[in-house]
N, C-alpha and C positions, 0 to 999 in steps of 0.2 A: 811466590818466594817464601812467604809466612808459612805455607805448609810443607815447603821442602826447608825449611829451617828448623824448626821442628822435627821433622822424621831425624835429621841428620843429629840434633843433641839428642833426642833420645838414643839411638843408635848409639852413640857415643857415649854416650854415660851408661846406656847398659853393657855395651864391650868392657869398659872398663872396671866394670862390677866384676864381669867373667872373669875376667886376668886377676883381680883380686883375689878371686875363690878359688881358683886353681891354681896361682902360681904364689899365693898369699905375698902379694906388692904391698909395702906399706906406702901409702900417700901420705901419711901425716897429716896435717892440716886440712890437705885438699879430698881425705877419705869419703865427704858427703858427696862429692861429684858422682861417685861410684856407687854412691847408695840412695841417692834420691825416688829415683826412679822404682816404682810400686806397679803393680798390676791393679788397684786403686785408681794411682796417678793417672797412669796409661791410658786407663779406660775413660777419667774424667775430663784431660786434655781434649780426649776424642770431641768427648761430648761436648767440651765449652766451645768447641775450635767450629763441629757443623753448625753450632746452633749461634753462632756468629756469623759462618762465613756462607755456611750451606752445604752440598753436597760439593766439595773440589776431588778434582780424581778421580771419578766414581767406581770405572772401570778397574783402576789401578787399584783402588781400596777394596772393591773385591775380591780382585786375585790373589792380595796378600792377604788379605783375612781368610781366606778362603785354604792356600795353597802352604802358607806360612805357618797355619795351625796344624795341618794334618803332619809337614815334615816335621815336627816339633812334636807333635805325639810320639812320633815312632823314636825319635832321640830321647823321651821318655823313658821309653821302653828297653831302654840300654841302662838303666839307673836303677830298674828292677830286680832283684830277687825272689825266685819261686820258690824254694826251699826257704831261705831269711821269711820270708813274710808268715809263711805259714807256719811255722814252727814258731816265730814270736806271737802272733795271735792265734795259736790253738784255743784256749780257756773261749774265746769270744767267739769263736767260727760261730758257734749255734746262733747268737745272740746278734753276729752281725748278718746271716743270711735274712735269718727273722725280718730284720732291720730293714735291709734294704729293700726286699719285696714289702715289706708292708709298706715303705716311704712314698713310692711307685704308686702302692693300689691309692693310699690315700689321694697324695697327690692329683692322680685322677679323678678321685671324689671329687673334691675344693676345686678343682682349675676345670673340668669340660662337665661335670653335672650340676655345680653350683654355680660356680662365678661362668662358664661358660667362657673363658679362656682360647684363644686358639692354636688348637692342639698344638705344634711345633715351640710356641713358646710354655705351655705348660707343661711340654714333657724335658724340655730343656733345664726348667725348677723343678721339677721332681726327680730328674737323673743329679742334679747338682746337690742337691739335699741331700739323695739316696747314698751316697757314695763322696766324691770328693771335691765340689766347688767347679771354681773352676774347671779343673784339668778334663776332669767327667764331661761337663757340656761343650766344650772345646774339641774333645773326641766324641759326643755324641751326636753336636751340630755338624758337622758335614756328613755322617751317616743318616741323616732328615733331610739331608741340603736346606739346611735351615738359610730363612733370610738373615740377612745382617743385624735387620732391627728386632728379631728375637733373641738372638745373641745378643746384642749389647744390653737387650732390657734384662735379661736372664741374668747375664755377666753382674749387670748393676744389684739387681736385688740381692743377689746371693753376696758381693761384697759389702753390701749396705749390713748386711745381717751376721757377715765375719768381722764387721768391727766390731758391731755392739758386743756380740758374744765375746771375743776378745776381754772387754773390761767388766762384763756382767757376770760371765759364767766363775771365773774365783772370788765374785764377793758369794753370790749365793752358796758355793761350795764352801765358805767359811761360816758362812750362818746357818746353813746345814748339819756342820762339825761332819764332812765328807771324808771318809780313810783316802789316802793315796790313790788305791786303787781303784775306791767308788770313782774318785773324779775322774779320775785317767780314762774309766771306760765312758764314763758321760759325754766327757769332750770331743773324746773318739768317733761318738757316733752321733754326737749332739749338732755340732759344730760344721761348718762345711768342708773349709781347703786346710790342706795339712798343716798351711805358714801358722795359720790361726788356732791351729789345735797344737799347734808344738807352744807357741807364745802363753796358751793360758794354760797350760802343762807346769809350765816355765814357772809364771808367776803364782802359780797354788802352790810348787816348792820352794819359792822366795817367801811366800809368804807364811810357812811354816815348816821352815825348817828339819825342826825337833819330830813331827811325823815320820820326813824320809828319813830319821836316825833311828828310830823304834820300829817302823815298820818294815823296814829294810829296803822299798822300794819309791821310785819317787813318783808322783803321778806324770813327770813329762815321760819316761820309760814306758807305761802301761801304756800311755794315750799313743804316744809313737807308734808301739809296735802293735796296734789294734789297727790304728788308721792305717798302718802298712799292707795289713791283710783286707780292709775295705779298698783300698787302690786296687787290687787286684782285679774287683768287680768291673770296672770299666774293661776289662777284656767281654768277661760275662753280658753286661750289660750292650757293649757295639757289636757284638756277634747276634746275638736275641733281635734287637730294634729294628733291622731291616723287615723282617722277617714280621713283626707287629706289626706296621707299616705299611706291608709289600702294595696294598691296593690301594691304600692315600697317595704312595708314592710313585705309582704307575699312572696313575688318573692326575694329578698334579704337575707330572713332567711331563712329556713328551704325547701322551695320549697312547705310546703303544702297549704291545699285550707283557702281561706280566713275567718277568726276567725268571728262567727258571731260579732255583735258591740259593745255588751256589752262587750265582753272580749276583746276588743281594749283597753278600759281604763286602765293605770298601776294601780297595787294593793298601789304603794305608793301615788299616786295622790288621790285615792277614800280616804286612811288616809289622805291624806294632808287636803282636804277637813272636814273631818269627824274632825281635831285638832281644826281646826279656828271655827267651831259649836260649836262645846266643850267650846271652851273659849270664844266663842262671849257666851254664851247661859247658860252655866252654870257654867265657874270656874270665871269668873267677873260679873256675875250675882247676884247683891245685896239679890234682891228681893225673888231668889228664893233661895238664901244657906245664905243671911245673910249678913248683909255687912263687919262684922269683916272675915268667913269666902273667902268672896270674896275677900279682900285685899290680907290675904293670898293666894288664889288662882292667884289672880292677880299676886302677885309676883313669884309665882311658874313658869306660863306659861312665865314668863320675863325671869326669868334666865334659864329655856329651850332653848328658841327663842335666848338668849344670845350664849350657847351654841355652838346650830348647827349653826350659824356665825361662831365661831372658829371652827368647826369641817370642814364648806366647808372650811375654809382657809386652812387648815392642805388635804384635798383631794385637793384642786390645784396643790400641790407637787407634788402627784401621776400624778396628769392629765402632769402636765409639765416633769414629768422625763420618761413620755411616747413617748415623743417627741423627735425626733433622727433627723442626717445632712439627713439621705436620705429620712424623712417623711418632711424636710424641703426643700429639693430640687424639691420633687414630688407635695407642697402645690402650691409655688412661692407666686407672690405679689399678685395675682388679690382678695386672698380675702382682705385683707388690702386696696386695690383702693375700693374695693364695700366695707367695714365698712368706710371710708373718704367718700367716695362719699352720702351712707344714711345718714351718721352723719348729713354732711355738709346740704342737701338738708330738712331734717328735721327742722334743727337748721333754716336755712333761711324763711322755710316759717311760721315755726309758729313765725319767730319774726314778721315777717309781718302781720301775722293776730293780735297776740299781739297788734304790735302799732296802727293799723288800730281801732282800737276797740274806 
């Protein structure tokens, strides 16, 4: 009963986030109901609730962690723009391909030749670093058939390390004396999930106003529309990964012989893909459906894309109530040293090439 009580407030409180976002309800007083609930939250409920209660549901917590993530990428994929992205982050294309392969090689480094990591959870932290938090390992965990308890440990550290960044990256940007735009691109690629790269965007232009008035630009702008053009990579990145993979993942599953390559690709990645066409191409497409229909369409693929946000927040639950003392004693720290130790070496050298510039 305690764990279907639960599923049911959260479920509820994040519905009522959605309708807030897309039909803008004002609740008044009761507005926290609607906004409590975090992908933080989510994932930490999970955690308090197994490591209380133990594994309940198991099978059930699977399927939804499992089936709940994938349909929710592809509603992602209706929130995308391929033309928007890349034309807002042209200046950083170079700078963020750079970026992300080398996040990758490293990661590799630090999690299977140092810390010796296993593999699934350390390409889980280095896809999450490389590109965008969450949303990334989320789509790249079922193209691994990651376990549960990789996912949630992956999920954890990367949110462990969007909070700090959150209130560390705009002191250091001020004690740096950071332009707009220095930060904007630091955070963009420093930082993990976009909530956390808008939020300290946010507060570098709270906290200096008088920049985005001389400079013209604000660093939440820059950071935005950099990160827009790194979400892109999660296509790049779950089309590549089978295919890196293909004989850990033959030899791991089923023992049979390896799947030619086309059928490496998951069927939700080909839809995830097949969403952002759709909406880059024809449901914000003026020209070809009209531009009052395209508004509409516009808004359609928003509050989809709104949606599956709250739907992975509501599957982090599953992914964290997967998570038990003996899948925590068998993890230990080393993945948490390798997501500190990528963060941190990430963060350092693009500030570096940042100020260099």
């Amino acid at each position: 009963m305690c764990y279907i009580a639960i599923v049911a407030i959260l479920g509820v409180s994040l519905l009522m986030g959605f309708a807030v976002e897309v039909f803008d309800i004002d609740l008044g007083s009761m507005a926290w109901v609607a906004n409590w609930v975090s992908s933080p939250i989510a994932l930490a409920i999970g955690f308090v609730f197994a490591l209380l209660f133990g594994k309940v549901f198991p099978n059930f917590n699977k399927l939804m962690s499992k089936k709940l993530l994938q349909y929710s990428v592809v509603g992602l994929g209706l929130g995308m723009n391929v033309n928007k992205a890349i034309m807002s982050g042209a200046e950083g294309m170079l700078f963020t391909i750079v970026s992300v392969f080398g996040t990758l090689i490293l990661g590799w480094l630090f999690g299977r030749k140092l810390l010796k990591v296993d593999w699934q959870t350390s390409y889980l932290l280095s896809s999450g670093t490389a590109i965008c938090g969450g949303s990334a390992i989320a789509a790249v965990g079922p193209v691994i058939k990651a376990k549960a308890e990789s996912m949630s440990v992956a999920l954890g550290v990367v949110f462990i390390l969007n909070a700090v960044a959150l209130f560390l990256f705009p002191v250091i940007g001020d004690i740096l004396g950071m332009s707009m735009k220095q930060f904007g691109m630091w955070a963009a690629i420093a930082i993990h999930d976009t909530s956390s790269v808008v939020g300290a965007g946010a507060a570098y232009d709270q906290m200096h106003p008088e920049l985005v008035a001389s400079q013209g630009v604000s660093a939440l702008e820059v950071a935005t529309t950099i990160k827009l053009t790194r979400a892109l990579w999660i296509v790049v990145i779950a089309l590549v990964t089978p295919f890196l993979f293909r004989k850990r993942l033959a030899t791991e599953g089923d023992g049979s012989a390896l799947k030619p390559w086309y059928k490496c690709v998951p069927r939700f990645i080909v839809w995830f893909i097949i969403a952002i066409l759709f909406n880059t191409y024809v449901l914000s497409n003026g020209a070809l459906i009209g531009d009052v229909a395209a508004t509409i369409g516009g808004n359609f693929s928003g509050a989809v894309s709104k949606l599956a946000k709250h739907l992975i927040t509501l599957s982090l639950f599953f992914i964290g109530a997967s998570l038990t003392r003996e899948t925590l004693r068998s993890v230990g720290v080393k993945p948490l040293v390798q997501g500190i130790m990528l963060w941190a070496s990430i963060s350092v050298i693009s500030l570096v090439y940042i100020l260099s510039k």
